[in-house]
PQR file of N, CA, C, O and H, with PARSE charges and radii, in Angstrom:
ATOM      1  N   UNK A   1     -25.184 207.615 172.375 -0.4000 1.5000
ATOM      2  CA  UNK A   1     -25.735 208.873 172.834 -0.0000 2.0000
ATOM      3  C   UNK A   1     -25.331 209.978 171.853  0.5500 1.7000
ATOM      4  O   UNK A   1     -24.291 209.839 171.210 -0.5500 1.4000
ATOM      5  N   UNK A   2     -26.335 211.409 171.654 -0.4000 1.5000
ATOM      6  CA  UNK A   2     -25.917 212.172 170.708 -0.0000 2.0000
ATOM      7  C   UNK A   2     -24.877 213.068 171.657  0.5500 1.7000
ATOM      8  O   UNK A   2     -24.573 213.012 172.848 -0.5500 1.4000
ATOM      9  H   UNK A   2     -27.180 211.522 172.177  0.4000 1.0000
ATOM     10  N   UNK A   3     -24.521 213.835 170.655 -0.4000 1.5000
ATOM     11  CA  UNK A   3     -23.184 214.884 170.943 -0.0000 2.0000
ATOM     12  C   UNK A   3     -24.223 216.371 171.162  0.5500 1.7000
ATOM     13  O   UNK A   3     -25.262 216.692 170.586 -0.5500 1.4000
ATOM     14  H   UNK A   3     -24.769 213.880 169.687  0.4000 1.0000
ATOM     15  N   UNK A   4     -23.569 216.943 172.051 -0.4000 1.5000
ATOM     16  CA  UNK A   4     -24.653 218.010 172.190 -0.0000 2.0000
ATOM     17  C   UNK A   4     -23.683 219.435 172.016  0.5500 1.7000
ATOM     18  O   UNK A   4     -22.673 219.738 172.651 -0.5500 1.4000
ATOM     19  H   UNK A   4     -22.725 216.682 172.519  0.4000 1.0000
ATOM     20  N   UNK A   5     -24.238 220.031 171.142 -0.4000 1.5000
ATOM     21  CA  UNK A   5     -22.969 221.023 170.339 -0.0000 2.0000
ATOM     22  C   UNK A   5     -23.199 222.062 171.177  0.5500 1.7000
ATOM     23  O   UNK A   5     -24.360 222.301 171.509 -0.5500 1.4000
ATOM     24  H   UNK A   5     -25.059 219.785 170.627  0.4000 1.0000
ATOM     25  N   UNK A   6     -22.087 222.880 171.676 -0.4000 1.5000
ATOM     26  CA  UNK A   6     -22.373 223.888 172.571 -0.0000 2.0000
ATOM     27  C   UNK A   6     -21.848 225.326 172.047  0.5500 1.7000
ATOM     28  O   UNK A   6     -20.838 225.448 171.354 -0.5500 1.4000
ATOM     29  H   UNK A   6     -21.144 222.685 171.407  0.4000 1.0000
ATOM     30  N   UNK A   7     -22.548 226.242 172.408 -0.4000 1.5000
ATOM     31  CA  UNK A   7     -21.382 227.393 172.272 -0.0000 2.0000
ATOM     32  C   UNK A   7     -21.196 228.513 173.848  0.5500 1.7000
ATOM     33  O   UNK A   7     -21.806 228.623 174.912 -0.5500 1.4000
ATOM     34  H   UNK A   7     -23.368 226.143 172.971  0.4000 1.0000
ATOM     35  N   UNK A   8     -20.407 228.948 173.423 -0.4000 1.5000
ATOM     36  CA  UNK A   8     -19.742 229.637 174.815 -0.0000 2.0000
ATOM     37  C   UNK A   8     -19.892 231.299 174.121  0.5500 1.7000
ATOM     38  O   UNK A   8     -19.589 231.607 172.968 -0.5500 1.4000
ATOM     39  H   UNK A   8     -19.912 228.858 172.559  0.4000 1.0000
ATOM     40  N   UNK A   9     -20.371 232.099 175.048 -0.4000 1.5000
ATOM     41  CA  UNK A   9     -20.906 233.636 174.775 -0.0000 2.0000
ATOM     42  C   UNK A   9     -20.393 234.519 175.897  0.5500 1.7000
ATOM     43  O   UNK A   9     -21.241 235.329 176.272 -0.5500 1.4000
ATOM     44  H   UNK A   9     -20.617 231.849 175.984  0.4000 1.0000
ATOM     45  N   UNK A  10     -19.282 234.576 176.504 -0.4000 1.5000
ATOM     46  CA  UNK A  10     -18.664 235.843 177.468 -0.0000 2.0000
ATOM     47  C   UNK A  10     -18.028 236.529 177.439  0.5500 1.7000
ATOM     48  O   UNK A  10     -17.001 236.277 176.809 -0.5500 1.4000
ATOM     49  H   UNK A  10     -18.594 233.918 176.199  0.4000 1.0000
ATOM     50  N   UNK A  11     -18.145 237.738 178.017 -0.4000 1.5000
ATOM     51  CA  UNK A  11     -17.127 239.078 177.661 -0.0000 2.0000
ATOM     52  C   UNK A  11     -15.675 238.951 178.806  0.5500 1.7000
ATOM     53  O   UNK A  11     -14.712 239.718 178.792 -0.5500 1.4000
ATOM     54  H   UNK A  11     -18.979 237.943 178.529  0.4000 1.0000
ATOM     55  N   UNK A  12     -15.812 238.124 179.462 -0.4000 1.5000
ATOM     56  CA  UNK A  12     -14.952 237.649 180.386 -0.0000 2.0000
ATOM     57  C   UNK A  12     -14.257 236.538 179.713  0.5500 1.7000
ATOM     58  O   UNK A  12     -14.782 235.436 179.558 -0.5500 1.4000
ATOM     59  H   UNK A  12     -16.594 237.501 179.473  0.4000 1.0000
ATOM     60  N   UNK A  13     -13.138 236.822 179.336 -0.4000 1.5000
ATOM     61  CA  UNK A  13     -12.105 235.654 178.955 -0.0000 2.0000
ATOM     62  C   UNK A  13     -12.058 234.403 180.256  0.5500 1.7000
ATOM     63  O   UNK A  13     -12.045 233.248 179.830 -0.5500 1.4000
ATOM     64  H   UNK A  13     -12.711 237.717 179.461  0.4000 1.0000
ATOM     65  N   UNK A  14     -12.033 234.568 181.721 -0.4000 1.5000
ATOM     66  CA  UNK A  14     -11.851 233.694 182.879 -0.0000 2.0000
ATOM     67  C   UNK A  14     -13.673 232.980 183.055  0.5500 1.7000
ATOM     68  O   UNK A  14     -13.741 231.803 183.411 -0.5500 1.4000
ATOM     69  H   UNK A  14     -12.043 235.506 182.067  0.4000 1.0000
ATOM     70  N   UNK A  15     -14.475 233.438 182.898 -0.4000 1.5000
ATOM     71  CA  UNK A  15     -15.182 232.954 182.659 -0.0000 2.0000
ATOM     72  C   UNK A  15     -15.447 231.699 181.376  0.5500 1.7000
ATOM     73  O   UNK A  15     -16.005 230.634 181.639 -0.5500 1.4000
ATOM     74  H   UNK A  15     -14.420 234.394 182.609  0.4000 1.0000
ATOM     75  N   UNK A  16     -14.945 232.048 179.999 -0.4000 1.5000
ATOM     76  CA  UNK A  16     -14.902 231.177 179.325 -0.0000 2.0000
ATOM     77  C   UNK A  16     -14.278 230.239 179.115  0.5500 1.7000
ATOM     78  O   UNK A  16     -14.554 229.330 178.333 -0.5500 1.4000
ATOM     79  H   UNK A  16     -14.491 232.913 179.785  0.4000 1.0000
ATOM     80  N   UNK A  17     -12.730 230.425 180.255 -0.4000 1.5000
ATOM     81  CA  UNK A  17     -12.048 229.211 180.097 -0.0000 2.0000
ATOM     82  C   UNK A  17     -12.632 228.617 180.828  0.5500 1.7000
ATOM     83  O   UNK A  17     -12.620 227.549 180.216 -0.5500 1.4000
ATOM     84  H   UNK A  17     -12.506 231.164 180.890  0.4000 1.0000
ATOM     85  N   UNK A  18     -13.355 228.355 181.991 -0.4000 1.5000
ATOM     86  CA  UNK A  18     -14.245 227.615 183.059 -0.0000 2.0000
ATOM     87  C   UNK A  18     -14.957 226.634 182.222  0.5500 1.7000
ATOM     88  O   UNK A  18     -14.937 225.403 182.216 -0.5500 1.4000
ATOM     89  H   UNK A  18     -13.365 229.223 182.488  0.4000 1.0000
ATOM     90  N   UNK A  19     -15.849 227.861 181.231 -0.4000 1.5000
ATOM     91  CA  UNK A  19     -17.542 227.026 180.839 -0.0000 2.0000
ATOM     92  C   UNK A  19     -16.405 225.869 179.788  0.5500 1.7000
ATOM     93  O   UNK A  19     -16.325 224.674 180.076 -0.5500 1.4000
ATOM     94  H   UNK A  19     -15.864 228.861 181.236  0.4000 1.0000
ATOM     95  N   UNK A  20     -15.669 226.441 178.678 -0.4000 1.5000
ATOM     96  CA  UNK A  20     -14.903 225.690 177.840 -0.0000 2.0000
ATOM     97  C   UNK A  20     -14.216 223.922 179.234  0.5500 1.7000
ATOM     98  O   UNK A  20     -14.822 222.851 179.271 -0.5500 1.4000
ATOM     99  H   UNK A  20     -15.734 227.411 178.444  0.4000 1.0000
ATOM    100  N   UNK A  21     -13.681 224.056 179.593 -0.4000 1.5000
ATOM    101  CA  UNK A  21     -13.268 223.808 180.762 -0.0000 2.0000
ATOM    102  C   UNK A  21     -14.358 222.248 181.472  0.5500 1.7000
ATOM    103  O   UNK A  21     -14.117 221.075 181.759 -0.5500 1.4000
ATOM    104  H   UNK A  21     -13.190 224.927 179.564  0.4000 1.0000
ATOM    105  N   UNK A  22     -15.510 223.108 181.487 -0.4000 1.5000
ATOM    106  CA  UNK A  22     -16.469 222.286 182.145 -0.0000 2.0000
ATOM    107  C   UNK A  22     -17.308 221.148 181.519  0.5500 1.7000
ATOM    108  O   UNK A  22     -17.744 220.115 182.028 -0.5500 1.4000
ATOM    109  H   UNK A  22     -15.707 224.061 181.254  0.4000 1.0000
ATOM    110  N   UNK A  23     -17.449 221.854 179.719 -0.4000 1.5000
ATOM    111  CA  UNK A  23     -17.774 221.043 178.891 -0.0000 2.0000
ATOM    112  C   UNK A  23     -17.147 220.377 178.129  0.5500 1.7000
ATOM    113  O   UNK A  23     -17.649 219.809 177.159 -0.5500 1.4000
ATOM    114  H   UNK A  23     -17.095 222.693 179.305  0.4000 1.0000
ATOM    115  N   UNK A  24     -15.518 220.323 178.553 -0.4000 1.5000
ATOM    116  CA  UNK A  24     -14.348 219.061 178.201 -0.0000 2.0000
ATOM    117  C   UNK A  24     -14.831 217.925 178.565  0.5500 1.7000
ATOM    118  O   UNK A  24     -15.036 216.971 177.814 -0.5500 1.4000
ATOM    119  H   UNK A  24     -15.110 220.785 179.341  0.4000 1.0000
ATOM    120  N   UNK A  25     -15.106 217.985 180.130 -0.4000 1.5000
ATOM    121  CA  UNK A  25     -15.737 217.145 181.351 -0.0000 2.0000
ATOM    122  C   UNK A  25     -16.316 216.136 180.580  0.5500 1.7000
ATOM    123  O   UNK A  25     -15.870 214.994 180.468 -0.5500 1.4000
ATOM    124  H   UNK A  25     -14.940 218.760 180.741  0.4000 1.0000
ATOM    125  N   UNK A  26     -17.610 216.713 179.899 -0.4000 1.5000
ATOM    126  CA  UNK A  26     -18.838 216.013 179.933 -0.0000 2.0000
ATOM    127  C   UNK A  26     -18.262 215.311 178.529  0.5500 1.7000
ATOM    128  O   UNK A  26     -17.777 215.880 177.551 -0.5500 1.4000
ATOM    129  H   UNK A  26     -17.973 217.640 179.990  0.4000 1.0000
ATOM    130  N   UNK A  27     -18.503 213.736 178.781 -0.4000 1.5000
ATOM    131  CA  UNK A  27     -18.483 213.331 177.207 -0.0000 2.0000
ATOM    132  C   UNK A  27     -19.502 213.276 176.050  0.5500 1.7000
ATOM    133  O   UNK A  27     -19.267 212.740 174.966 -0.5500 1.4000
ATOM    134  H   UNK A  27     -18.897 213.274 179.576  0.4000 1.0000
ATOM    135  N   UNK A  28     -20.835 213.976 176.439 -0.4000 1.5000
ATOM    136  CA  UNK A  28     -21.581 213.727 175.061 -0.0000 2.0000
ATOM    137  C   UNK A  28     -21.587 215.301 175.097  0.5500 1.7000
ATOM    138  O   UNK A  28     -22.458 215.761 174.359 -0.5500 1.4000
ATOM    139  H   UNK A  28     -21.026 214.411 177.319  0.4000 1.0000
ATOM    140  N   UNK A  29     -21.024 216.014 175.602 -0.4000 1.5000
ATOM    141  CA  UNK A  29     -20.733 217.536 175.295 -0.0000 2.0000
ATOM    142  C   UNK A  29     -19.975 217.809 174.211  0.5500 1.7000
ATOM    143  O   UNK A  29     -18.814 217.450 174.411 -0.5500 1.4000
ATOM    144  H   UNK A  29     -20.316 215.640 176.201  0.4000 1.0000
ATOM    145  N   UNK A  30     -20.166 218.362 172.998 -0.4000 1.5000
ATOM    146  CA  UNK A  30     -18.945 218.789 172.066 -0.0000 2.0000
ATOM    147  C   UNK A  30     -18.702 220.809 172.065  0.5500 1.7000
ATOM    148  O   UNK A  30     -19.569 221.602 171.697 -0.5500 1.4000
ATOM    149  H   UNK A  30     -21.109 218.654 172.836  0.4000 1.0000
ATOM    150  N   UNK A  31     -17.767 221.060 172.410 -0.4000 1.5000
ATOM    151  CA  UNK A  31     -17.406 222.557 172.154 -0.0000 2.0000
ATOM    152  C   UNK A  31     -17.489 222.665 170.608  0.5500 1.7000
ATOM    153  O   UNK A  31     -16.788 221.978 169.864 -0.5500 1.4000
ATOM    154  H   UNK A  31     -17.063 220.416 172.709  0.4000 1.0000
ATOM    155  N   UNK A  32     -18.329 223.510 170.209 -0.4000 1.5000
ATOM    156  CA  UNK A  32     -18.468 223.962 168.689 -0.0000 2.0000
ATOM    157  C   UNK A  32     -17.931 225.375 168.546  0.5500 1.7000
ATOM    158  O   UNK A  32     -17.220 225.606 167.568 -0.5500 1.4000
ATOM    159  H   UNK A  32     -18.898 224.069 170.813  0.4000 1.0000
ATOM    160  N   UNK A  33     -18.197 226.372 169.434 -0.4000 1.5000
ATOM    161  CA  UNK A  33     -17.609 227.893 169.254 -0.0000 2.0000
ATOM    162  C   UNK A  33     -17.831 228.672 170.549  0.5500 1.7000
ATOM    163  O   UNK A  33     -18.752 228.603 171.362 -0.5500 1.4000
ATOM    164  H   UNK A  33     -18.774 226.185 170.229  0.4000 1.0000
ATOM    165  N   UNK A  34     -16.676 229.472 170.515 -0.4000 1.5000
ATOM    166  CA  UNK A  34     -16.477 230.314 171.916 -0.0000 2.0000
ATOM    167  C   UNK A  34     -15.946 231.448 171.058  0.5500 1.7000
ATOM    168  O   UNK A  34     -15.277 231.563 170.032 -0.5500 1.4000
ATOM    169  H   UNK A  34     -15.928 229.528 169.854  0.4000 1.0000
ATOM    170  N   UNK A  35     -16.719 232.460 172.196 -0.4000 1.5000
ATOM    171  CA  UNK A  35     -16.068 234.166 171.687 -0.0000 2.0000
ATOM    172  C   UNK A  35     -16.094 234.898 172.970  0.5500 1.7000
ATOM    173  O   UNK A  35     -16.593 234.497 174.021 -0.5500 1.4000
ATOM    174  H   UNK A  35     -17.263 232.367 173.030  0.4000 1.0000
ATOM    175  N   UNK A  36     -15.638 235.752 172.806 -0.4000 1.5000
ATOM    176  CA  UNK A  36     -15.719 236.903 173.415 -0.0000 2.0000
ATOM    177  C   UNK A  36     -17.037 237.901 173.113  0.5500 1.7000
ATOM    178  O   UNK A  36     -17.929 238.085 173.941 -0.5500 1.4000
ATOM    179  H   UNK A  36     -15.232 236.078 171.952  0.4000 1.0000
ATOM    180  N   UNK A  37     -17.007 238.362 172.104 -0.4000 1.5000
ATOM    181  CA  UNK A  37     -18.007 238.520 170.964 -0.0000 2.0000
ATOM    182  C   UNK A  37     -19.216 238.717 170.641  0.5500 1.7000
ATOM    183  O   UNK A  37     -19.286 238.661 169.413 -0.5500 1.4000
ATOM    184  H   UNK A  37     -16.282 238.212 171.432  0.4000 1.0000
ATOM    185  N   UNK A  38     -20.404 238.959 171.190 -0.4000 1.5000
ATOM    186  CA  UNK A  38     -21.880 238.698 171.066 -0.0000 2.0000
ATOM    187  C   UNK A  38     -21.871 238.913 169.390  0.5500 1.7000
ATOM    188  O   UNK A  38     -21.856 237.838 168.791 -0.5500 1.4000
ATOM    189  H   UNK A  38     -20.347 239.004 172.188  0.4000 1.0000
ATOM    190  N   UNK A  39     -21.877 239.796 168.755 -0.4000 1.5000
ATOM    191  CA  UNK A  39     -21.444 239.986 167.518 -0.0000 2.0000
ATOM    192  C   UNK A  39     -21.230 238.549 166.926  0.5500 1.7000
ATOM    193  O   UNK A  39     -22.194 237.951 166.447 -0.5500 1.4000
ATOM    194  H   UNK A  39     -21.890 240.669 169.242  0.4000 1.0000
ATOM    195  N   UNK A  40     -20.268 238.116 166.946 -0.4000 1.5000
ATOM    196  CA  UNK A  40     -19.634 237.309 166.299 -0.0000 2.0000
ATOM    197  C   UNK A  40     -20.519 235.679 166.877  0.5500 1.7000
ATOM    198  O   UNK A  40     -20.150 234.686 166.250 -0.5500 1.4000
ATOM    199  H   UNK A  40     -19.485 238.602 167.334  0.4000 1.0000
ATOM    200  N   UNK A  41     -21.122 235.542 167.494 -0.4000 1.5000
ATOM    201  CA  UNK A  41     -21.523 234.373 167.923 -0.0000 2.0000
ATOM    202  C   UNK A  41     -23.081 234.547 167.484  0.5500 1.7000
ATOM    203  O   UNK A  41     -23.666 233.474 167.338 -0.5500 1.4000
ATOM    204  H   UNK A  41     -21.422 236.349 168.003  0.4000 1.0000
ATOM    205  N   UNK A  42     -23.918 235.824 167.228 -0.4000 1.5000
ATOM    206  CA  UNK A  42     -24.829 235.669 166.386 -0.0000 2.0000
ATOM    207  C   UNK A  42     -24.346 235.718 164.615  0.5500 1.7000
ATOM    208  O   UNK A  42     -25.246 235.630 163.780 -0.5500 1.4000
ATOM    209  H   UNK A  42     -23.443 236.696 167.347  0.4000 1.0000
ATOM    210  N   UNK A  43     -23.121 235.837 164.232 -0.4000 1.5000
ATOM    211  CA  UNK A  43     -23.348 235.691 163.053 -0.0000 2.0000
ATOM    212  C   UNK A  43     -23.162 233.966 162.762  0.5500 1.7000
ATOM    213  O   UNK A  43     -23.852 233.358 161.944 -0.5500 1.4000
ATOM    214  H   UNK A  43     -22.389 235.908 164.910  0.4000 1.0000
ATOM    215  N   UNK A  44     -22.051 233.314 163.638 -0.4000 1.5000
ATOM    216  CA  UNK A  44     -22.050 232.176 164.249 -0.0000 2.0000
ATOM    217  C   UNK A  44     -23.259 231.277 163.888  0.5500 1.7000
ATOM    218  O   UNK A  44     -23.322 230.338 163.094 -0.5500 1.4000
ATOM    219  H   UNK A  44     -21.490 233.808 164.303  0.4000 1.0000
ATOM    220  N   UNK A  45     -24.249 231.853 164.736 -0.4000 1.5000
ATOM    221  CA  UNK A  45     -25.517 231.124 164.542 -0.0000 2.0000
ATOM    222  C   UNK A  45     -26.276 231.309 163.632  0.5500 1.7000
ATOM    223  O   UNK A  45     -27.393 230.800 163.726 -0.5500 1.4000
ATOM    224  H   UNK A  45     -24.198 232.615 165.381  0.4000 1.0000
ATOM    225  N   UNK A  46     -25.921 232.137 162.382 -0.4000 1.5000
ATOM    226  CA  UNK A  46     -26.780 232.362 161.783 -0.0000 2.0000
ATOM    227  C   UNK A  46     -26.716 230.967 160.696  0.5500 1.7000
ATOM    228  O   UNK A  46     -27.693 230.428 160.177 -0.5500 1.4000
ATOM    229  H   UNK A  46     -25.014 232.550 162.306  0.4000 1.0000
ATOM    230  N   UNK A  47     -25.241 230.570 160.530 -0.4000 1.5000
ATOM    231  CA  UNK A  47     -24.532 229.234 159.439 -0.0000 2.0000
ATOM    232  C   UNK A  47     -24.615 228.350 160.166  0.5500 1.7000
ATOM    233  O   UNK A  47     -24.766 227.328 159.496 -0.5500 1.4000
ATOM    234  H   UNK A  47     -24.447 231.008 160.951  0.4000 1.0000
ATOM    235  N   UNK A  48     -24.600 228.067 161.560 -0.4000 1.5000
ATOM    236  CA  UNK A  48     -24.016 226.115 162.012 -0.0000 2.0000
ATOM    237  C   UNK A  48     -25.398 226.564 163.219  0.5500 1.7000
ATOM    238  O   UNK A  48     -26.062 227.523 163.612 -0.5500 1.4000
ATOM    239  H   UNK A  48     -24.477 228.897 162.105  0.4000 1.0000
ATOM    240  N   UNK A  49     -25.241 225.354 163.372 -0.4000 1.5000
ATOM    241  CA  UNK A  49     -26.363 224.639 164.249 -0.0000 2.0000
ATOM    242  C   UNK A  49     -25.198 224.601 166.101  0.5500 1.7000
ATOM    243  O   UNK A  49     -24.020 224.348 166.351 -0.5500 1.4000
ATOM    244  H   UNK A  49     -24.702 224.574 163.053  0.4000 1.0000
ATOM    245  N   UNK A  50     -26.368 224.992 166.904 -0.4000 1.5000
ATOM    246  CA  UNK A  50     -25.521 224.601 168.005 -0.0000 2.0000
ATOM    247  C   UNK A  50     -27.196 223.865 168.562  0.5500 1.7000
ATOM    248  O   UNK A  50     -28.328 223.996 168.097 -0.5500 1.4000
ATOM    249  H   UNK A  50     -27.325 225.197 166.700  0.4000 1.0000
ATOM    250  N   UNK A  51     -26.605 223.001 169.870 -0.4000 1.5000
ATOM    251  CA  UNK A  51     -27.670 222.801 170.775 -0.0000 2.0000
ATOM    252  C   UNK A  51     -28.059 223.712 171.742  0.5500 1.7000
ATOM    253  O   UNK A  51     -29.191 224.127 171.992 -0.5500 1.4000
ATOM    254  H   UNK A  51     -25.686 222.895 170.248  0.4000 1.0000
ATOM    255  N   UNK A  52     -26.935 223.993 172.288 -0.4000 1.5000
ATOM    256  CA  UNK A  52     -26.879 224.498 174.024 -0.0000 2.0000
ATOM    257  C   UNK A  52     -25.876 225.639 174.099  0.5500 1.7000
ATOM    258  O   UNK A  52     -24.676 225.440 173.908 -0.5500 1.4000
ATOM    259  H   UNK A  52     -26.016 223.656 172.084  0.4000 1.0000
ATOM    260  N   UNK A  53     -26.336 226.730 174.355 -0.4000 1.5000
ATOM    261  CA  UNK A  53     -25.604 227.972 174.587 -0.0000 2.0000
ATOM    262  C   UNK A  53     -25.330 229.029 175.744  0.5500 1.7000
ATOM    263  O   UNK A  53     -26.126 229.930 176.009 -0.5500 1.4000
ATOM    264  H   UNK A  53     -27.310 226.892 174.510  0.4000 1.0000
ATOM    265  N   UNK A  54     -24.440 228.882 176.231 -0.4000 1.5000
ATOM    266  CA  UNK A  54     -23.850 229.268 177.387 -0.0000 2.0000
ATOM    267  C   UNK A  54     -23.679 231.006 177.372  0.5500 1.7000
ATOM    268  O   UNK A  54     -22.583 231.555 177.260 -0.5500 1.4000
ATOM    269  H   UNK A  54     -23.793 228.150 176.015  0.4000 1.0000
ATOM    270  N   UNK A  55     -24.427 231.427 177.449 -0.4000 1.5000
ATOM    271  CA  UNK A  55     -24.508 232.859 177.349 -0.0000 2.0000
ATOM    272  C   UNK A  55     -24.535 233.955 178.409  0.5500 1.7000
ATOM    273  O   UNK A  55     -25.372 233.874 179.308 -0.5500 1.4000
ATOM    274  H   UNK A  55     -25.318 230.982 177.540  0.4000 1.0000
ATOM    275  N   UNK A  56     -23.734 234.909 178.367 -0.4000 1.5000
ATOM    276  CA  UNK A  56     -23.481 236.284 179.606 -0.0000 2.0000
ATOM    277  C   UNK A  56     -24.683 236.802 179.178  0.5500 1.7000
ATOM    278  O   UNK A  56     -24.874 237.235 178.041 -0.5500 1.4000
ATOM    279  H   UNK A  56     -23.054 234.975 177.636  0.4000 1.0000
ATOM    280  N   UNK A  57     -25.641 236.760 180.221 -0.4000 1.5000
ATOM    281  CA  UNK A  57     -26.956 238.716 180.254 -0.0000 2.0000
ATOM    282  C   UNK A  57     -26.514 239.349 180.376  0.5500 1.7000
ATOM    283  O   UNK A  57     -27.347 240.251 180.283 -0.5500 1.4000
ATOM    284  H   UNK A  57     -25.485 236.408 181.144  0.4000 1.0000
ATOM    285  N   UNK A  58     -25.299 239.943 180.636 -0.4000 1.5000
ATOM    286  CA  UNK A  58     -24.742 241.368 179.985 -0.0000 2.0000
ATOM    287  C   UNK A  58     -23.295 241.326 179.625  0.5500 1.7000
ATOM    288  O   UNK A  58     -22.364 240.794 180.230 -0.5500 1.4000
ATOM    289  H   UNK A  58     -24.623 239.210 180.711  0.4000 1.0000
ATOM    290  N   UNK A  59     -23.305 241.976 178.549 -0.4000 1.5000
ATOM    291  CA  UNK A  59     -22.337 242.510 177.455 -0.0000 2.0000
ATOM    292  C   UNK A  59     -22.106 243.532 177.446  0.5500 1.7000
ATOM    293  O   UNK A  59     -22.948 244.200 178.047 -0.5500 1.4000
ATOM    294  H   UNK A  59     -24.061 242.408 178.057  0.4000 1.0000
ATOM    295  N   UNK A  60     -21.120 244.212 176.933 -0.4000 1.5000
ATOM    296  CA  UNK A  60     -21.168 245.424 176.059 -0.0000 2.0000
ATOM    297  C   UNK A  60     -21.615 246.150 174.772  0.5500 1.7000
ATOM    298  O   UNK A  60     -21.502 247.316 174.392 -0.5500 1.4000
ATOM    299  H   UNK A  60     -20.435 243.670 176.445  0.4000 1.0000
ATOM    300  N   UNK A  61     -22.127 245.115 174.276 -0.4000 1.5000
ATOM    301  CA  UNK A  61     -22.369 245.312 172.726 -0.0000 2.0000
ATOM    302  C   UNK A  61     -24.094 245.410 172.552  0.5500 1.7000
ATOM    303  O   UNK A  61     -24.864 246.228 172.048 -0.5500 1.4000
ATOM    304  H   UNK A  61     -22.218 244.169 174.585  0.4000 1.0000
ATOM    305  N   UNK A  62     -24.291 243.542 173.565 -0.4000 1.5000
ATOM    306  CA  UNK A  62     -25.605 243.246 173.548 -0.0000 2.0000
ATOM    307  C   UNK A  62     -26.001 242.440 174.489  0.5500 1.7000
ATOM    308  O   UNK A  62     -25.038 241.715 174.740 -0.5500 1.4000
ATOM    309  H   UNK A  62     -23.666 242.877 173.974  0.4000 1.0000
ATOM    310  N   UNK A  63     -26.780 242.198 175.071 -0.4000 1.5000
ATOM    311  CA  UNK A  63     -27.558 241.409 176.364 -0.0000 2.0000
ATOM    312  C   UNK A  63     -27.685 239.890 176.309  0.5500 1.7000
ATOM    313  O   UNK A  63     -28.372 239.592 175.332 -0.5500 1.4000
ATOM    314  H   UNK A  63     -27.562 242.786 174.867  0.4000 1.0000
ATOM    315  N   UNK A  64     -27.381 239.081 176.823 -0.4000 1.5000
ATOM    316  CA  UNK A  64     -28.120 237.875 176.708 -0.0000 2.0000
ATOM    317  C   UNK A  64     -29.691 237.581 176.827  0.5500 1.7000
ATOM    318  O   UNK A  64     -30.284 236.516 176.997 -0.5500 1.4000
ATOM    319  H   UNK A  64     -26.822 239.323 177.617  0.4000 1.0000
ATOM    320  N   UNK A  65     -30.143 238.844 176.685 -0.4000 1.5000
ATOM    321  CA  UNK A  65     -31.777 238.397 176.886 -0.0000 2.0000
ATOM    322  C   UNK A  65     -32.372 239.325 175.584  0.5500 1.7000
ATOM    323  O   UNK A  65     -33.567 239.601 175.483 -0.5500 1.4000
ATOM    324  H   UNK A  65     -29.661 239.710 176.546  0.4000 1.0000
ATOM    325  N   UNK A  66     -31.288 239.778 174.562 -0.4000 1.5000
ATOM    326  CA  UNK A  66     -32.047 240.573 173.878 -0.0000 2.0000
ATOM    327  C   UNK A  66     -32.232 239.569 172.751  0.5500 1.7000
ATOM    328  O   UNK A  66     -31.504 238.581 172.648 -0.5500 1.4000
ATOM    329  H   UNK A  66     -30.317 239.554 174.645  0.4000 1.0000
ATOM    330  N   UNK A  67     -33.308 239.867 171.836 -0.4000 1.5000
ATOM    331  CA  UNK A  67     -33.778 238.860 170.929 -0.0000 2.0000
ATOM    332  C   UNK A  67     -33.522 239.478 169.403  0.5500 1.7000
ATOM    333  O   UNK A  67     -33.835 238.822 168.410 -0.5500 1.4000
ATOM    334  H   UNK A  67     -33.899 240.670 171.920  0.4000 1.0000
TER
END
């Protein structure tokens, strides 16, 4: 089975230890990057490949629904 690369996107530190947390669980889950950050998790994506991204709709910086 493939590995399904994830990243983690919340302004809530207790929130991200959960999602981090939840996708230990799963074994074809791999944690690739977690932030705090919206910033930093689109520059993130701009170099590595993720599959599946676990993202807050609201931030402080920027939205999970903004494009």
């Amino acid at each position: 089975m493939n590995t399904i690369k994830c990243v983690v996107v919340d302004d809530e530190p207790l929130a991200i230890f959960l999602l981090e947390n939840y996708i230990r669980k799963i074994p074809f889950f791999e944690l690739v990057f977690s932030t705090e950050n919206p910033i930093l998790a689109l520059e993130y994506s701009k170099d590595n490949d993720s599959d599946l991204i676990f993202l807050d709709i609201q931030m402080p910086e920027l939205t999970g629904i903004n494009s």
